[in-house]
C-alpha positions in Angstrom: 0.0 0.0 0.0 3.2 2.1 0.3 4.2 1.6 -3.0 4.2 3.8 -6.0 1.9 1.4 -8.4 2.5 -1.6 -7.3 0.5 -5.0 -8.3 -0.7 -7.4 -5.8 -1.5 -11.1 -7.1 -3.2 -12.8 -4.4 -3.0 -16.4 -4.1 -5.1 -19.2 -2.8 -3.6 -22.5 -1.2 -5.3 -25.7 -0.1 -7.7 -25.7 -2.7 -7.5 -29.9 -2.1 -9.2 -29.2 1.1 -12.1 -27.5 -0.1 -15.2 -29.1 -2.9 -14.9 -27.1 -6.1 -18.4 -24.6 -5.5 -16.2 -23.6 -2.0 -13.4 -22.5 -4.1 -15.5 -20.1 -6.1 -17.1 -18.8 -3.5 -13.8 -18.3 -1.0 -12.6 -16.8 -4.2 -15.4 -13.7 -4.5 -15.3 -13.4 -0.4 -11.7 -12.6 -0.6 -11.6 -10.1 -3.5 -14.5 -8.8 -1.4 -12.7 -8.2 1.8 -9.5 -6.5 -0.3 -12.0 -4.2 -2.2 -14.0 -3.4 0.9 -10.4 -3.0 2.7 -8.8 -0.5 0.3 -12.0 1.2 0.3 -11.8 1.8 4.1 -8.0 3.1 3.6 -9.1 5.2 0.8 -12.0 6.7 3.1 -9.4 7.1 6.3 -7.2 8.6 4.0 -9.4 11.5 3.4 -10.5 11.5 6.6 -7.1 12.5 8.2 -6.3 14.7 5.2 -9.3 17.2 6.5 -8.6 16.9 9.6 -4.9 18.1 8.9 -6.1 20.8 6.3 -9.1 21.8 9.3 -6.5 22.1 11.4 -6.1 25.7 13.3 -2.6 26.0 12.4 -1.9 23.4 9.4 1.3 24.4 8.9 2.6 22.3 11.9 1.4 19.5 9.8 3.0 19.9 6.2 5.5 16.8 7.0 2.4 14.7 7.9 -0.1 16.2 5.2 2.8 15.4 2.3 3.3 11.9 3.5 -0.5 11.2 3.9 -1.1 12.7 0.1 2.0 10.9 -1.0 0.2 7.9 0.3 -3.2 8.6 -1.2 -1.6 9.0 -4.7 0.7 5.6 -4.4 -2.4 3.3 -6.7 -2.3 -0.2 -6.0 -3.8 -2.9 -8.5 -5.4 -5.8 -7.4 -5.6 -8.7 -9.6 -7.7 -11.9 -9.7 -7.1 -14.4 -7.0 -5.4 -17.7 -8.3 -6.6 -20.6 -6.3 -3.8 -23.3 -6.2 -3.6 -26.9 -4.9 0.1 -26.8 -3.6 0.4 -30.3 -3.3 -0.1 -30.5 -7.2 2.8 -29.8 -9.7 0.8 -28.7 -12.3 -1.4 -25.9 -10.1 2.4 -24.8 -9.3 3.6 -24.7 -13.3 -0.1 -22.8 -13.7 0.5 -19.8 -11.2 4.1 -19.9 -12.5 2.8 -19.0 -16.0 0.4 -16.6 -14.7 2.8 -14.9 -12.8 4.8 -14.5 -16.3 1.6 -13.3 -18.3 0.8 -10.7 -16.0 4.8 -9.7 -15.7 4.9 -9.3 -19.5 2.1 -7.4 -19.5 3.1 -3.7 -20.5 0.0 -2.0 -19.3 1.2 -3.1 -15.6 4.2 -2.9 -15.9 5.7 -0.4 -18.3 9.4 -0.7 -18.1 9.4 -4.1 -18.5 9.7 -2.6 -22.0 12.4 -0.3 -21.3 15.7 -1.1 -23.2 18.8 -0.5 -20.5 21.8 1.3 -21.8 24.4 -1.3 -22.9 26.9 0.4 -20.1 24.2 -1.5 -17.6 24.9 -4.6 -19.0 29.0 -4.4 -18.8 29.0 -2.8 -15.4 26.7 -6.0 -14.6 28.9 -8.5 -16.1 32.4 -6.2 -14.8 30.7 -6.7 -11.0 30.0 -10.4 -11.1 33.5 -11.3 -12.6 35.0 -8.7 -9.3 32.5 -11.2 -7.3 34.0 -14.5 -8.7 37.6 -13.4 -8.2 40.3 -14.8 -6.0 41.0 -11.6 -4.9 37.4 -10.8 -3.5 37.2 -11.2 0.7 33.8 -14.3 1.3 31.8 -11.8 2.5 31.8 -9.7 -1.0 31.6 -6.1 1.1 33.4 -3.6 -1.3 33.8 0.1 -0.7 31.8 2.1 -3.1 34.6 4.3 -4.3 37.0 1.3 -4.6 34.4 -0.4 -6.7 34.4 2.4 -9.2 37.8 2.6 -9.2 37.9 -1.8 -9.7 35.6 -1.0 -12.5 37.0 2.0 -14.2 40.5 -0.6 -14.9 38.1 -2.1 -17.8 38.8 -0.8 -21.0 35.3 -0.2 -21.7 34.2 1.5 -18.2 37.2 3.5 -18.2 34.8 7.0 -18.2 32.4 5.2 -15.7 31.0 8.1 -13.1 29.7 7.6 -9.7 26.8 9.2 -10.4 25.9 6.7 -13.3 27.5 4.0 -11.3 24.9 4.7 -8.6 22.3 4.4 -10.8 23.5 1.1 -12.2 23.9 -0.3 -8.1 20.1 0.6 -7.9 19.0 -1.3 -10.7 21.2 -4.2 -9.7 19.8 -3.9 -6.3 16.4 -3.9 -7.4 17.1 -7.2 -9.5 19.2 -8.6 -6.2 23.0 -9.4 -7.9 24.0 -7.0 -5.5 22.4 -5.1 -2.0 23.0 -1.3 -1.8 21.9 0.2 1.7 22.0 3.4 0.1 19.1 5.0 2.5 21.3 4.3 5.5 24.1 6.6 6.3 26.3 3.8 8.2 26.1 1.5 5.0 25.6 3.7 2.2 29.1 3.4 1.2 29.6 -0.4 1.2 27.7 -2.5 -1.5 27.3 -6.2 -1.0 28.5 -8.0 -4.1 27.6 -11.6 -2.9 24.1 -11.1 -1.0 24.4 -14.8 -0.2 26.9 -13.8 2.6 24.0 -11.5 4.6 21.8 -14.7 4.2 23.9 -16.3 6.1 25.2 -13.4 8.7 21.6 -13.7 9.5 20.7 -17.2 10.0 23.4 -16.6 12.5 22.2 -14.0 13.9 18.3 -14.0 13.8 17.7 -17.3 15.8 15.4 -18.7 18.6 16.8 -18.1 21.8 19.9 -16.4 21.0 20.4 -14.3 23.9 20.1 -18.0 26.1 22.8 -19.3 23.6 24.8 -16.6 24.0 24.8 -16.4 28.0 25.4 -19.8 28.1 28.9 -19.2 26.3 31.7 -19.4 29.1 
């Protein structure tokens, strides 16, 4: 609901439990209960947008007022439910290919037209040869400045900028070859070129009973 235009593809599961009229008719409650819910947000929305603007002195709440209308403009589509048996192969291959008809579909998604500058493509294939190399630490942290500089020693990338280089790490962010923490000021200077290696710094980390474990060490 936060999200500029996002798409939302809800999915069904234990559709083997249920006779086939339930599955219908779970189907239209759902898609009821999401309509009826973004109408409420739509309505709450507005609600504490008056209030705000009603306000005696509104101009203590601009911040608040931009986020709300930030939030009231961010359109969310809702497509139809997919009911799915997950204990069936074939209801997984199904939602699969709907997942790639509704991907491919350009009124939805509108860059997944857009053709990237070939410079995207060699700073992509420049970063995962930097990950692959003998020379690169397990953990895959590199210092953004040192990574331009690592990159601007191919031929090609020689004229590579930060700027554009920044612009590159959020596409490949967005894709997941590499994680940019670019919105935190402690990290925004390291990128992640093996994401793999957080996976496993949390499984470490993010556990049951960790602070028990941890006492427990002598």
């Amino acid at each position: 609901m936060r999200v500029p235009n996002s798409v939302v593809l809800p999915v069904g599961t234990h559709v083997d439990c249920c006779r086939e009229e339930e599955v219908e008719e779970k189907r239209r409650d759902i898609m009821a209960k999401i309509t009826a819910m973004l109408m409420e947000r739509k309505s709450n929305l507005a609600h504490f947008i008056n209030n705000l603007e009603g306000s005696e002195e509104p101009e203590f709440y601009m911040d608040q007022w931009e986020r709300l209308k930030e939030m009231e403009n961010c359109t969310l589509t809702i497509l139809n439910l997919v009911a799915v048996n997950c204990t069936d192969h074939r209801d997984i291959k199904k939602l699969e290919a709907t997942i790639l008809e509704h991907v491919k579909n350009e009124e939805l998604f509108p860059e997944v037209v857009r053709v990237l500058p070939p410079v995207y493509r060699q700073v992509e294939a420049a970063i995962t040869d930097i990950a692959q190399s003998e020379e690169m630490a397990d953990h895959g942290m590199m210092d953004l400045q040192y990574l331009l500089s690592k990159l601007s020693r191919y031929k090609h990338l020689a004229n590579l900028g930060r700027e554009l280089l920044q612009d590159i790490l959020r596409y490949l962010h967005r894709i997941g070859l590499v994680v940019w923490y670019e919105e935190i000021k402690h990290l925004e200077s390291t990128v992640f070129l093996q994401p793999t290696f957080l996976i496993t710094m949390f499984k470490l980390l993010v556990r049951y009973r960790l602070v028990q474990q941890l006492e427990s060490i002598s």
